[in-house]
BAFI-504540 format. One line per 8 residues: number of its first residue (from 1); their letters; for each residue x, y, z of C-alpha. Coordinates in pm, 1 decimal. Example, Ala and Ser with C-alpha at 12.3 -4.5 7.8 and 13.67 -1.06 7.14 Angstrom:
<recs>
1) AS) 1230.0/-450.0/780.0 | 1367.0/-106.0/714.0
</recs>
This chain:
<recs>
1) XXXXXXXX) 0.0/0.0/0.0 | 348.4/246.1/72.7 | 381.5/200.0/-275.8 | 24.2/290.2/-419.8 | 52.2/599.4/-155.0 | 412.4/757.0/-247.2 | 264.8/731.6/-686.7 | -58.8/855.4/-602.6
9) XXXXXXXX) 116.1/1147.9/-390.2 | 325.5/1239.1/-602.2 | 128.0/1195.0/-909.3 | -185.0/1401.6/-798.3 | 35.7/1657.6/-635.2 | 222.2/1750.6/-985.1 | -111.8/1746.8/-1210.4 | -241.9/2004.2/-965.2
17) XXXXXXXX) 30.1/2271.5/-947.7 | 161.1/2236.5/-1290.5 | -185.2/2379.0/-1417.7 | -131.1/2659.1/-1122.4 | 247.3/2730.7/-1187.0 | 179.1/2779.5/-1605.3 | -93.1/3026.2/-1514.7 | 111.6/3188.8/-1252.0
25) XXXXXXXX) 402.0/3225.5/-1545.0 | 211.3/3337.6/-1758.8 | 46.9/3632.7/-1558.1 | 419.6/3779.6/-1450.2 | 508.6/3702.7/-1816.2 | 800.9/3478.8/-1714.6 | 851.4/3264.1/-2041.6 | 1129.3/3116.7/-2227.9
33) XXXXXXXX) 1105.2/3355.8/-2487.0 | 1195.4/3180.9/-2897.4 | 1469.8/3294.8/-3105.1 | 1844.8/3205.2/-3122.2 | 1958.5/2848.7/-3062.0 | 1554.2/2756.1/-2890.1 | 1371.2/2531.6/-3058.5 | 1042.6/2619.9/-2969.9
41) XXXXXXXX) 824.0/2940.7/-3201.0 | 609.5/3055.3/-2911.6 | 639.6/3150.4/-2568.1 | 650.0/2888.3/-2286.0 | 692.0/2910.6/-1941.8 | 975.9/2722.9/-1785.1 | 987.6/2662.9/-1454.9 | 790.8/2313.8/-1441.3
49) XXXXXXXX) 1034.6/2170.4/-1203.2 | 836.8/2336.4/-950.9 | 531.6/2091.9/-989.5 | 743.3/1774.8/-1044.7 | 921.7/1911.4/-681.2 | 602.5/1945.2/-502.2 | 445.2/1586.8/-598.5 | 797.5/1461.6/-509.6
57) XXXXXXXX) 841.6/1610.0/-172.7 | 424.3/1517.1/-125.9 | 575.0/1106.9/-202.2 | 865.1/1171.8/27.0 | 687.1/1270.6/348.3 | 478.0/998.3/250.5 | 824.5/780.2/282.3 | 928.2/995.4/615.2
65) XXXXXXXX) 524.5/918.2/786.7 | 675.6/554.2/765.5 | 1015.5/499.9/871.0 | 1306.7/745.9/902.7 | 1459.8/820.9/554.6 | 1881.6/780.4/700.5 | 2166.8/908.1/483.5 | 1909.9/1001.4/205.8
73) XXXXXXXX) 1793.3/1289.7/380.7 | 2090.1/1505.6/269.8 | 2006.1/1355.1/-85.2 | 1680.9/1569.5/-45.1 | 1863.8/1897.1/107.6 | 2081.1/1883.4/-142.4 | 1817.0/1896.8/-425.0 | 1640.0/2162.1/-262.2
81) XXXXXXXX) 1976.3/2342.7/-268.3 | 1947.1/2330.9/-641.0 | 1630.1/2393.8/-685.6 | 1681.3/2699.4/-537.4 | 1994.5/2753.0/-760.5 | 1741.4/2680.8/-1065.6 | 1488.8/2890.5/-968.6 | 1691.7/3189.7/-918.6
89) XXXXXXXX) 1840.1/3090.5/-1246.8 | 1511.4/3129.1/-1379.1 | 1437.6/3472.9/-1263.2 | 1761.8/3589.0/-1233.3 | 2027.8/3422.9/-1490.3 | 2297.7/3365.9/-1254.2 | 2646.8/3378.2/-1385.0 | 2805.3/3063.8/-1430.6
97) XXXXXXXX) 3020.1/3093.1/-1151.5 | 2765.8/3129.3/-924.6 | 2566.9/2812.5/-1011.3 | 2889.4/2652.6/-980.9 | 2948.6/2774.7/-640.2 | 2572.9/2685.4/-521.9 | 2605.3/2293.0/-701.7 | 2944.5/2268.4/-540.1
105) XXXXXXXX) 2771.4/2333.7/-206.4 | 2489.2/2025.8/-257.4 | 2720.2/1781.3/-416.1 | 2978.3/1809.3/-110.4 | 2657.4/1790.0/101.5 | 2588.7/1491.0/-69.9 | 2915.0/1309.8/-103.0 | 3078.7/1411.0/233.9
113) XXXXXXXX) 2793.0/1475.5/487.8 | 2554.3/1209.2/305.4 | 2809.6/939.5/201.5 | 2725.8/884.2/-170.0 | 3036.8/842.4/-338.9 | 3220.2/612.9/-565.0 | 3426.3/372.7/-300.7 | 3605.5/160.1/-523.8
121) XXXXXXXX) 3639.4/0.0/-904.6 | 3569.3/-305.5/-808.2 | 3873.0/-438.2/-1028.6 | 3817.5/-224.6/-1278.2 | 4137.8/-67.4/-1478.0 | 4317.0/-256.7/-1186.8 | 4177.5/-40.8/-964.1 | 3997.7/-169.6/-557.3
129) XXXXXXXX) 3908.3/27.3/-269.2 | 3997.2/428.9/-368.7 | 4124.5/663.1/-113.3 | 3863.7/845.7/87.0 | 3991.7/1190.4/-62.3 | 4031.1/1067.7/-427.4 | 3663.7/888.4/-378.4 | 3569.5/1239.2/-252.7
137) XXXXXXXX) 3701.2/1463.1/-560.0 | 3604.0/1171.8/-795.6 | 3257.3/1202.5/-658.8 | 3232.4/1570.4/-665.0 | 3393.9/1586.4/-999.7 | 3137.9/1307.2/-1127.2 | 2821.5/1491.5/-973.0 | 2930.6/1823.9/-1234.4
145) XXXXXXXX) 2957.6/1681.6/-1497.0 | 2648.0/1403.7/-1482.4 | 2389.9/1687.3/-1291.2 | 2492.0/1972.1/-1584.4 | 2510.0/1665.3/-1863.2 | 2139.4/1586.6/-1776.5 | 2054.5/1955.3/-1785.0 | 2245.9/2058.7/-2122.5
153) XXXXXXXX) 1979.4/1750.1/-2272.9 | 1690.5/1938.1/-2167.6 | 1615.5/2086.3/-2506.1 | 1339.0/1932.4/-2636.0 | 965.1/1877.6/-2564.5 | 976.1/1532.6/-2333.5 | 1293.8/1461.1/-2398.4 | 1481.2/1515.5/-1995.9
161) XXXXXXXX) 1169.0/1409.4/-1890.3 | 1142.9/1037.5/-2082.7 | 1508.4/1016.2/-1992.9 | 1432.1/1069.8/-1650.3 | 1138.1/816.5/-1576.1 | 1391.8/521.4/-1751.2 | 1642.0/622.5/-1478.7 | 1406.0/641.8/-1209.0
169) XXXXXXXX) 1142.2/379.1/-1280.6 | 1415.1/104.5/-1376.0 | 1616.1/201.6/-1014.8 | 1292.3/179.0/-846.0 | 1228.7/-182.4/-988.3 | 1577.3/-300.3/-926.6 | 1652.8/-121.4/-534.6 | 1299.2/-251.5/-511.7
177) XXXXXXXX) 1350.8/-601.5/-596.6 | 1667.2/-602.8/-404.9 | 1491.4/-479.1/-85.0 | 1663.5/-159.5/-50.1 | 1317.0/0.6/-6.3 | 1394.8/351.6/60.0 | 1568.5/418.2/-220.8 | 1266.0/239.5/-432.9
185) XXXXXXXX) 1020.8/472.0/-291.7 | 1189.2/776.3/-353.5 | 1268.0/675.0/-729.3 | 889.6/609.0/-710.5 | 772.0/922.4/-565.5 | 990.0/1144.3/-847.6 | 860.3/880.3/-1156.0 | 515.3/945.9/-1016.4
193) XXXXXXXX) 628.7/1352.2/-1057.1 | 789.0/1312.1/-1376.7 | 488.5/1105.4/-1544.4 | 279.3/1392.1/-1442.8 | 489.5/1632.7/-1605.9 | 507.3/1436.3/-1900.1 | 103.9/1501.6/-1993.7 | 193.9/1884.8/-1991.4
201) XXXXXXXX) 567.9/1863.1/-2141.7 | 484.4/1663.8/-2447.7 | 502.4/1879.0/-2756.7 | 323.9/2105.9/-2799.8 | 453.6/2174.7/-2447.5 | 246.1/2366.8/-2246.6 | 566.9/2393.8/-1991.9 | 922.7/2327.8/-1964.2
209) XXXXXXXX) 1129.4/2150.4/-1676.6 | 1363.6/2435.4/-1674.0 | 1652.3/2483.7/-1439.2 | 1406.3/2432.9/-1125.9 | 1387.2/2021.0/-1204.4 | 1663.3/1978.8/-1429.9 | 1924.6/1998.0/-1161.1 | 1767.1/1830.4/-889.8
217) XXXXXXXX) 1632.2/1560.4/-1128.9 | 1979.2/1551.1/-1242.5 | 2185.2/1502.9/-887.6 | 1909.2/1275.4/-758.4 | 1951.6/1027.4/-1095.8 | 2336.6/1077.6/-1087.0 | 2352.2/956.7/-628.6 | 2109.3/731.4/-712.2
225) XXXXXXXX) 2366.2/582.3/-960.8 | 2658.0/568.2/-729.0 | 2392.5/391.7/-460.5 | 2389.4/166.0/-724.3 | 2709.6/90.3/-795.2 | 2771.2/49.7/-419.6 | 2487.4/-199.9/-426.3 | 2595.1/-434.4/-652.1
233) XXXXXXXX) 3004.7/-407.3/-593.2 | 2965.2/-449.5/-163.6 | 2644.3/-503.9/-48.0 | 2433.3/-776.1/-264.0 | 2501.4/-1138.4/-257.9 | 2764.9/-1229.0/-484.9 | 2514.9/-1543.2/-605.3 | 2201.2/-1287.0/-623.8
241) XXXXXXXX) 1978.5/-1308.1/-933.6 | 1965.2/-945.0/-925.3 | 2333.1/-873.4/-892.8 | 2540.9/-658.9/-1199.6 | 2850.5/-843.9/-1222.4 | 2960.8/-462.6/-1422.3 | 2874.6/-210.1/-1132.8 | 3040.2/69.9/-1286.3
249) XXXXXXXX) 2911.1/48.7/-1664.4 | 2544.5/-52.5/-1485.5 | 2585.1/274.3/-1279.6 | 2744.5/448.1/-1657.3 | 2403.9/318.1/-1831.3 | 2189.4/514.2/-1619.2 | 2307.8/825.7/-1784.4 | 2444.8/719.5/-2086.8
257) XXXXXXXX) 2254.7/942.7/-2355.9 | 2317.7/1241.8/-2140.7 | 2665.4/1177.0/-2104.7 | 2730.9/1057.8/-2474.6 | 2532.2/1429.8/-2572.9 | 2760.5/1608.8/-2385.0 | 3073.0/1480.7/-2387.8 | 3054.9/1445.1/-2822.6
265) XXXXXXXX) 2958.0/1844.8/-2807.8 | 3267.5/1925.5/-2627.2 | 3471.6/1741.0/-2869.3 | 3312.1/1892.9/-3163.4 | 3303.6/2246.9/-3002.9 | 3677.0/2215.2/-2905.7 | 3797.2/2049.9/-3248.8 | 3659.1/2413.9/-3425.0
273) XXXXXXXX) 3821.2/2610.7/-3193.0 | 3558.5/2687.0/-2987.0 | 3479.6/2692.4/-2590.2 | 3340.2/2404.1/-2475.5 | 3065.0/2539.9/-2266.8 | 2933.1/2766.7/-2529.5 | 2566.7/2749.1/-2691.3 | 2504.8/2619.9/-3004.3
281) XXXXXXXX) 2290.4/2332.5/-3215.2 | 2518.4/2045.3/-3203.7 | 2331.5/1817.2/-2983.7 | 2232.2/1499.3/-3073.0 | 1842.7/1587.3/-3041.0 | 1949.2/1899.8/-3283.6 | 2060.5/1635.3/-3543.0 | 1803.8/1392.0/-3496.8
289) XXXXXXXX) 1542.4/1670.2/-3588.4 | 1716.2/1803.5/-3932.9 | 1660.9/1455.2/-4022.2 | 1317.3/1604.8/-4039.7 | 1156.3/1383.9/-3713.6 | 937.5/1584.5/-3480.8 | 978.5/1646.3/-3121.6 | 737.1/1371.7/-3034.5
297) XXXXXXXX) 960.0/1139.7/-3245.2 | 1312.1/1222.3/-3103.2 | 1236.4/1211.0/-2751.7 | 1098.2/855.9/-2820.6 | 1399.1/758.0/-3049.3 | 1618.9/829.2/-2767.2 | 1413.4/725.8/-2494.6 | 1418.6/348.7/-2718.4
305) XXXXXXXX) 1844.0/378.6/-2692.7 | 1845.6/415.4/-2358.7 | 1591.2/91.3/-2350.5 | 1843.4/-90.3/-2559.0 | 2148.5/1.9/-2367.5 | 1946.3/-106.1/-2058.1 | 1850.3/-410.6/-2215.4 | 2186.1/-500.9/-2315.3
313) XXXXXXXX) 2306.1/-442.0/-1909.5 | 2070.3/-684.4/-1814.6 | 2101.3/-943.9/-2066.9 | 2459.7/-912.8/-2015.1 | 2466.0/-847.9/-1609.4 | 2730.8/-1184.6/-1567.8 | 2993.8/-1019.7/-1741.8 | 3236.8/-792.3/-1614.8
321) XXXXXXXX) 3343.5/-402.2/-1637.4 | 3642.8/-532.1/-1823.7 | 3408.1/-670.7/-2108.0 | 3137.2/-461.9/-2026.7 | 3197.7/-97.6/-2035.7 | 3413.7/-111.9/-2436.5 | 3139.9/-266.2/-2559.3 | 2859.4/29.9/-2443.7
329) XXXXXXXX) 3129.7/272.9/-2529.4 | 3170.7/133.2/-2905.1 | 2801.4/90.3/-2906.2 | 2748.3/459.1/-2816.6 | 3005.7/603.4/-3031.8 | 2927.0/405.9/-3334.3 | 2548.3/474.1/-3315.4 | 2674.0/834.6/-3274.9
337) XXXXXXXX) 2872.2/836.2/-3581.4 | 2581.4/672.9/-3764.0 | 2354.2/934.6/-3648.9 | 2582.6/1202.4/-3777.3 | 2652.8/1005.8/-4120.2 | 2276.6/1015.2/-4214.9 | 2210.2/1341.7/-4065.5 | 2463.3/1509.7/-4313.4
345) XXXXXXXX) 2304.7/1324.8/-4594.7 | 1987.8/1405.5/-4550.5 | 2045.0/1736.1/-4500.4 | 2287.7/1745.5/-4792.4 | 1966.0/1599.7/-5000.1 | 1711.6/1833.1/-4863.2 | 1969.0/2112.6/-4978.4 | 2019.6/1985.5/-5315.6
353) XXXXXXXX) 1677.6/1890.7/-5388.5 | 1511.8/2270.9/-5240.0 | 1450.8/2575.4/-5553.4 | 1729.1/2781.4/-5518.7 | 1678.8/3138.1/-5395.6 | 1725.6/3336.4/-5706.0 | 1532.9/3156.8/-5908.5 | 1223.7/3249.0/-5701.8
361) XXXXXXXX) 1238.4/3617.3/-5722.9 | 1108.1/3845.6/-5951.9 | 1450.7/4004.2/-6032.5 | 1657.5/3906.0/-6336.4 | 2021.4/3935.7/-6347.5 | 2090.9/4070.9/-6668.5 | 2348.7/3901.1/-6910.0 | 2658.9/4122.7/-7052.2
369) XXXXXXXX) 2527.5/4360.9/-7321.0 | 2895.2/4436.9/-7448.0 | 3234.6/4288.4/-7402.3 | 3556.9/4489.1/-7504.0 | 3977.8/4422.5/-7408.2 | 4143.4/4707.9/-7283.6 | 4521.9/4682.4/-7117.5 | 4484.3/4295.4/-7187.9
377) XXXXXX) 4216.6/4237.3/-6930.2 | 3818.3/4173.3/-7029.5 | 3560.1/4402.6/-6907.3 | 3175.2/4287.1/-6911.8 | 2977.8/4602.9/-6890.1 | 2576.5/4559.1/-6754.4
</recs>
């Protein structure tokens, strides 16, 4: 019945306010305005992490009423650290180096205070047990890169959010089946959120996620990862049915478009010279759609990679990291560089195959009445 409660809460609680916060955007004219690198043509409030935050917190102190929630309280502090961060984002557009400083402050809440690190490779590279302050900075550094990777993905109607309920849903499953049931609920209680979201996300969106959930979203996908990985390296069975014999590339998985998306735009930005953090439309959703698919479509597409990466962990879940994460790293790349391949064609085809400019106007460009030598060189007078 926890179960039924924490969807239900968290379900009900989202569907209400997201109705309340588009209404209350939309009266202070707070919208993600269209132009530039934005995808969208109309004006579109963006701050629906605040309902997906309320049905979550709704499903948490539905958790709390039952038991005490341990070490994954500062999980929750930590996203309410950057929710804050997003929201004044929002309103504000904080430099980068403050976000930085305010992220820095929840992820060292979270690794440090809260425990959730990466303790060891399990074999991996060689590598057992790390040292407490290179599990610490490895953590930290980890937290960047995978909370911002899942935010820099938020671009397109559905897209974070699809991403999001794979992460969560499939953890909730798996710490469920496992009997860790604390984490299970909470991966529950943000599904339930993120489903709700979902109805008013899908294009045409009606709201975006926005800085407010794709941070917090982001951080509570990436600890839930590393509880993962800590799961299945130390604390299941080594005989359990349920047991990744790859912790690290299972923990990878959960994140793999986002990180694949963001770490292929900082190689392309950097190979033309250009910063890696700045804007532009080189993500993979940016490609997928000049292939002509519609939002609907790409958010799907990816959402069915993720699947099959997923699929592929569990199928595989007897072999090791040694075996396990090359062959998700070739897969990713080379469906990447497929991607790309038939993206440039296509658009190379739409080019060739569209009326050139000219030829549609009205104008003429009048052909040389007169030609004459002078000094050896031709002159064509119009």
């Amino acid at each position: 019945m926890e179960i039924v409660f924490v969807i239900l809460a968290s379900v009900i609680l989202t569907m209400i306010s997201i109705p309340q916060v588009i209404r209350l955007m939309s009266r202070r004219n707070l919208l993600d305005q269209p132009g530039g690198r934005k995808i969208h043509k109309n004006s579109v409030p963006s701050m629906g992490g605040i309902g997906i935050m309320m049905g979550f917190i709704s499903g948490a102190i539905v958790i709390i009423y039952s038991g005490e929630l341990g070490n994954f309280s500062y999980v929750l502090v930590s996203m309410g650290i950057l929710f804050v961060i997003g929201l004044l984002d929002d309103l504000k557009d904080l430099s980068a180096f403050q976000k930085l400083i305010g992220q820095l402050l929840a992820f060292f809440i979270v690794v440090i205070l809260g425990d959730f690190r990466i303790y060891s490779f399990y074999g991996f590279l060689g590598v057992e047990e790390l040292p407490i302050w290179i599990s610490y900075g490895l953590s930290v550094f980890l937290l960047v890169g995978l909370t911002n990777a899942y935010n820099l993905i938020d671009g397109l109607d559905g897209l974070a959010g699809i991403l999001g309920l794979i992460s969560t849903g499939l953890m909730a499953i798996w710490f469920g089946l496992t009997g860790f049931y604390i984490p299970s609920l909470l991966c529950l209680s943000l599904s339930g959120g993120i489903i709700a979201f979902l109805f008013y996300n899908w294009h045409p969106a009606k709201i975006f996620m926005g800085d407010t959930g794709s941070l917090p979203i982001g951080l509570f996908i990436a600890t839930m990862a590393f509880y993962f990985i800590y799961a299945n390296g130390d604390l299941l069975d080594r005989d359990s049915a349920y047991r990744f014999a790859a912790p690290i590339t299972g923990g990878m998985v959960m994140m793999v478009i986002c990180c694949y998306d963001t770490l292929r735009v900082f190689v392309r930005r950097i190979r033309r010279g250009h910063s890696p953090f700045s804007p532009d439309k080189s993500h993979i959703h940016h490609f997928l759609m000049r292939m002509g698919n519609p939002h609907d479509q790409v958010a799907l597409m990816l959402g069915g990679l993720k699947l099959l990466f997923l699929a592929l962990m569990i199928v595989c879940k007897d072999m090791n990291d040694w075996l396990m994460f090359p062959v998700i790293s070739i897969l990713a790349i080379s469906l990447g560089s497929v991607i790309n391949v038939v993206t440039l064609r296509k658009v190379r085809a739409k080019v060739l195959s569209s009326p050139r400019v000219l030829s549609k106007s009205i104008y003429k460009i009048p052909k040389p009445i007169k030609e004459h030598y002078w000094e050896e060189k031709k002159i064509k007078e119009y």
